[in-house]
C-alpha positions, 0 to 999 in steps of 0.5 A: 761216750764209751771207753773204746771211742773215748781211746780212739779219739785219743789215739787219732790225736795221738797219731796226729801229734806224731805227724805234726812233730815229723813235720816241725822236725823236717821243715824246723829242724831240716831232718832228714825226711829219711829219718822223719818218715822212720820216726814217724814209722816207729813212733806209730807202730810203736803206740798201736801195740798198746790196742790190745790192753783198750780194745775188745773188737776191731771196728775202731781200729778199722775206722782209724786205720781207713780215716789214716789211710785216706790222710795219708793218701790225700797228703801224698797226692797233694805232696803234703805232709812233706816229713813223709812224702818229700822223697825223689822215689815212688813209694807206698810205704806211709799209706800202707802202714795204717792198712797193716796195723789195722789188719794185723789188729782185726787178724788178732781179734778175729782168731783170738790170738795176740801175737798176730798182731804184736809181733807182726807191728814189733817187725815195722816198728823195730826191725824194719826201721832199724834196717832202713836207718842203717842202709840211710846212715851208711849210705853207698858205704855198703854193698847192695844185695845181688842174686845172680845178676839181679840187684836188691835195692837192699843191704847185706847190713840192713837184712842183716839187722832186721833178721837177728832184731826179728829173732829176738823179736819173734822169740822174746814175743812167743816166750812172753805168751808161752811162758817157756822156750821149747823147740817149737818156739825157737823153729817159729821165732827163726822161720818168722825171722828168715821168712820177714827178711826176705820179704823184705829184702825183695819188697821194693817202693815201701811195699815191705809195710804190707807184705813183712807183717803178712808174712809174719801172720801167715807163718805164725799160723803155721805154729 
């Protein structure tokens, strides 16, 4: 057995115990699924950052990306796996998760350059969530974000958190590859900051796990 199938079916495990833990959480522990799904959101973003230190090419993490993207799938559609899917809302912001991290991983590999994939997976797993926890915690407390007479389902506060913890994201992520701030840096950590949070703030239904680290890839690529 080589070394990367071994890791991968670690990693499957892994990704599996995170689920499970989401469900003994809500049904046990009557967490919120809000927060379930954020838990979940994070913990496997969080754990996928580590492909990079196990994996020379993609196809494994291609395959673990589609197996998860079928059980997520599967699971929705069944109103299964209710830590994730036991909300009144339409949303496709589980299923698309594994689509992301694999994607953003292949980018990676495929154009040799690491922080296609940490920084882009960094914005789900911190900033993104971070965001949403705010806007669940505070609830109707805060103002929605209106533009002209079109109302965001999104919060000042919560745009507000993803913007400055992408900022440090995106900068402490290029200084660590770059060895030093410069402008170009700082340009790139603020254009990738501002670009990811109006993405986000006009995704709508989860759709913000596709289009966050696509738009943090695309503007990466620009620098």
């Amino acid at each position: 057995m080589s070394q990367e199938l071994f890791f991968t079916i670690l990693y499957t495990m892994a990704f599996a115990v995170i689920l499970a833990t989401g469900e003994v959480l809500h049904s046990i522990l009557k967490v919120k699924t809000e927060y379930t799904r954020k838990f979940a959101h994070s913990a496997a973003s969080l754990l996928s950052l580590t492909f990079p230190l196990i994996y020379d090419s993609y196809e494994y993490v291609l395959v673990m990306g589609l197996v998860f993207f079928l059980l997520l799938l599967f699971a929705q559609h069944r109103h299964l796996l209710l830590s994730i899917n036991d909300v009144a809302r339409k949303t496709y912001g589980g299923i698309l998760l594994p689509v992301a991290i694999a994607g953003s991983f292949t980018a990676s590999v495929w154009l040799d350059d690491v922080k296609l994939f940490i920084i882009p997976v960094m914005l789900l797993g911190v900033s993104d969530s971070l965001a949403g926890i705010t806007g669940v915690y505070f609830g109707e407390k805060l103002r929605k974000i209106i533009i002209y007479r079109l109302q965001l389902n999104k919060t000042y506060l919560g745009s507000m958190v993803f913007f400055i913890t992408s900022v440090i994201i995106s900068a402490y992520v290029l200084y660590w590859i770059a060895g030093s701030y410069n402008d170009k840096t700082i340009i790139a950590a603020f254009t990738v900051a501002a670009a990811a949070a109006i993405v986000e703030a006009f995704s709508s239904r989860g759709l913000d796990n596709f289009t966050v680290p696509l738009t943090a890839l695309l503007i990466l690529l620009m620098f």
